[in-house]
C-alpha positions in Angstrom: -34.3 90.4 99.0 -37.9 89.8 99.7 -40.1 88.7 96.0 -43.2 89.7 97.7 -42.4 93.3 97.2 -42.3 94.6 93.7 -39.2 96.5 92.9 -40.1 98.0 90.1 -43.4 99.4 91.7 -41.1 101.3 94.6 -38.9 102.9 92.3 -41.7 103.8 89.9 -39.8 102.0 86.9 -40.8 99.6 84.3 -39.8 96.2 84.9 -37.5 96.5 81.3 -35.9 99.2 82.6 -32.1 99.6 82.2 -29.3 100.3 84.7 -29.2 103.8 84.1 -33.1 104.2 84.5 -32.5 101.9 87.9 -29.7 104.4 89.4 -32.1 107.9 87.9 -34.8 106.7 89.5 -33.2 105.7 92.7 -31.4 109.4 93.1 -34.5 110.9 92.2 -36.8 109.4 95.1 -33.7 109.4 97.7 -34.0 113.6 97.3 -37.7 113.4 98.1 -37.4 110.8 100.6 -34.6 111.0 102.6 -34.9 111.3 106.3 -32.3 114.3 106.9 -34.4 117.0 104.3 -38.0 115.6 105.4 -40.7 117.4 108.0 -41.8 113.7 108.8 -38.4 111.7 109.7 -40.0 108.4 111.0 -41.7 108.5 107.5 -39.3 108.7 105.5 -36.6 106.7 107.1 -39.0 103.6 106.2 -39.8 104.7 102.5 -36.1 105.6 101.8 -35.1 102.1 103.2 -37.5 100.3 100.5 -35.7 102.6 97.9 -32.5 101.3 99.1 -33.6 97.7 99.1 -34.8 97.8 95.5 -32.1 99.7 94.3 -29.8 96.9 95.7 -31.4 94.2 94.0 -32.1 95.9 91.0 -28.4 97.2 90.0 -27.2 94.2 90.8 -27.5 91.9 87.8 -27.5 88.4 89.4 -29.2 90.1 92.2 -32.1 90.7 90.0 -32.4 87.8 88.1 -32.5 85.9 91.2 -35.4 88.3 92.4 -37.0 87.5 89.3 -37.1 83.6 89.6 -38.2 84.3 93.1 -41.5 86.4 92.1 -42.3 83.6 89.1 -42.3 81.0 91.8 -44.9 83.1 93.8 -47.2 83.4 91.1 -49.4 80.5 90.3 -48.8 78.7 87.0 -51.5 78.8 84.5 -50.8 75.0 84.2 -48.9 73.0 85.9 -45.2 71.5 85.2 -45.4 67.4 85.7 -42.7 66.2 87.7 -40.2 64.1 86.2 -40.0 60.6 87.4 -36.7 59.7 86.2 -33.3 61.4 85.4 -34.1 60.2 81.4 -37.5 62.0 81.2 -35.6 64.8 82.8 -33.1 64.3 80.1 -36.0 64.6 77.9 -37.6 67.4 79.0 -34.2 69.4 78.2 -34.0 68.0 74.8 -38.1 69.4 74.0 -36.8 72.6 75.5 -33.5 72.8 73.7 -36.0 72.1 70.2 -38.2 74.3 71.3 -35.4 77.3 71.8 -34.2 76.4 68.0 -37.4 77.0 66.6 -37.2 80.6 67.9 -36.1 83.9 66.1 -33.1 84.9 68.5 -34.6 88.4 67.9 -38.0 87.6 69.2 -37.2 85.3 72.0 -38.3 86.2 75.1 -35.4 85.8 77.7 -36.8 86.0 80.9 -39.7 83.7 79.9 -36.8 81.4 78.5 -34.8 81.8 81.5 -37.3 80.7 84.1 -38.2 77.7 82.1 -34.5 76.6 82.3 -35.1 77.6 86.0 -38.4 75.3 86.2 -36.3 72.6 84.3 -33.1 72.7 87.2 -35.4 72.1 90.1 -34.4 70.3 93.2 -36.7 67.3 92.2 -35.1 67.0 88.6 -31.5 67.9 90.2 -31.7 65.1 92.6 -32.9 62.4 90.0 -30.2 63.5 88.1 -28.0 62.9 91.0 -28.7 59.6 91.5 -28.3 58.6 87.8 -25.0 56.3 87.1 -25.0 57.3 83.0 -22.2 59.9 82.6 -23.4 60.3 78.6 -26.8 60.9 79.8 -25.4 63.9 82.1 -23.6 65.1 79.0 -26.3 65.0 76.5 -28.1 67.4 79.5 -25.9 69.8 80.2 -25.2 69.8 76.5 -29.1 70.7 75.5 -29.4 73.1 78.4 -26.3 74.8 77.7 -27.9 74.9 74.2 -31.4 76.3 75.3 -29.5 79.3 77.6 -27.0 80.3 74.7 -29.0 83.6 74.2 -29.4 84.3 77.7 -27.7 87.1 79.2 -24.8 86.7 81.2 -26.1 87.2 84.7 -29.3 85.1 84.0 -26.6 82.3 82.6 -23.9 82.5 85.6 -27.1 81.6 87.6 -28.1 78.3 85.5 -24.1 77.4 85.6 -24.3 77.8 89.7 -27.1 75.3 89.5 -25.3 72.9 87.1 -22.3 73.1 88.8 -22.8 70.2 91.3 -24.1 68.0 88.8 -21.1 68.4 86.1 -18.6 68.0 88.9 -19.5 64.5 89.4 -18.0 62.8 86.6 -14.0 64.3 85.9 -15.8 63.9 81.6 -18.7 65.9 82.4 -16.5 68.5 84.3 -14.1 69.1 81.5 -17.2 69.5 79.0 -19.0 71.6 81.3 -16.3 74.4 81.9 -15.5 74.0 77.5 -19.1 74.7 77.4 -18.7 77.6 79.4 -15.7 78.8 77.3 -17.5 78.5 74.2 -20.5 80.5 75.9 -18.2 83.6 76.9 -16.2 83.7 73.5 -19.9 83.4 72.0 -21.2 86.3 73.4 -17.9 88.3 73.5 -17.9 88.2 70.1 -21.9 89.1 69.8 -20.9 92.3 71.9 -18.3 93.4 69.4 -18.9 92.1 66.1 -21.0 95.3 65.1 -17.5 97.4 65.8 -15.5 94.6 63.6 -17.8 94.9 60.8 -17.7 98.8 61.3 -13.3 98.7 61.5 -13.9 96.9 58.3 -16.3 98.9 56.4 -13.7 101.7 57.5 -10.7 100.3 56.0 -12.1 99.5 52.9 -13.7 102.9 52.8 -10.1 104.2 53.0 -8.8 102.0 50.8 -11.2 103.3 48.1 -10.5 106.8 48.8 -6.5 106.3 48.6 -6.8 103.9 45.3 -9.2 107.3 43.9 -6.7 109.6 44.9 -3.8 107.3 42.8 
């Protein structure tokens, strides 16, 4: 993966563009471009492995949240994040974040914008102080708040906070328990997100039947 290329530009996509726009647009160039049906070989042996490369990334889910963190940290920030000079200012930080995520319509958030400030917020720098602190309550109330703050993540953009978090809840065997109940309740969350529409549909079915059989009586 290399950030300093844009993806999306190579494929001729949008960078909202789904998996299914990913893999049309990645057939459709590899006709044009590949070596074997070209009058320029040399060419397009080097555009058709840029396709490849960006197709790689982008199908991949955790691939391309990964290569999206990567490109924010290459562009220059409009103003610049403080560092934290202590594992409870860092503890801080997550609890403003975590307030700040609440006061959000859930259909108006802007994930990828929430997801890299999570991102910002599990730097080495704050990772380390919270290394070094001895409070296990203080690591709780953390991972806690940020495990808040990422609820309406998507899956692959929250498997890459847990990856970062890991380390850190494996250090005390109380913060280890919470953190992997945390992730339970996470899954089962968004498990039942992805098929509540179809339980309320089932529903709406039965009673619809129901109606028509207690008509029919």
């Amino acid at each position: 993966m290399n950030p300093s290329r844009d993806y999306y530009q190579i494929l001729g996509i949008a960078p909202t563009a789904s998996s299914q726009d990913i893999k049309k647009a990645f057939r459709r160039l590899a006709l044009v471009h590949h070596p074997d049906t070209s009058q320029d070989p040399k060419l397009s042996a080097a555009i058709f492995a840029l396709i490849q490369e960006a197709y790689r990334v982008l199908s991949d889910p955790n691939e391309r949240v990964r290569y999206h963190y990567a490109r924010h940290l290459l562009q220059p920030k409009l103003t610049p994040i403080p560092e934290a000079i202590s594992a409870q200012e860092v503890r801080d930080l997550g609890q403003k974040l975590y307030r700040n995520t609440l006061q959000q319509d859930p259909f108006r958030l802007n994930r990828d914008q929430l997801f890299l400030q999570v991102m910002d917020l599990l730097s080495d720098h704050n990772l380390g102080l919270l290394q070094q602190n001895q409070d296990p309550d203080l690591l709780l109330q953390f991972l806690g708040m940020v495990g808040g703050a990422s609820r309406e993540l998507s899956q692959a953009q929250s498997n890459t906070i847990f990856e970062r978090l890991q380390p850190l809840a494996d250090r005390y065997t109380l913060t280890a328990e919470a953190f992997k109940k945390q992730i339970r309740e996470y899954r089962q969350y968004h498990f039942w997100n992805r098929y509540k529409p179809l339980v309320a549909l089932a529903i709406a079915l039965l009673f619809c039947l129901a109606l028509y059989f207690s008509v029919r009586k």
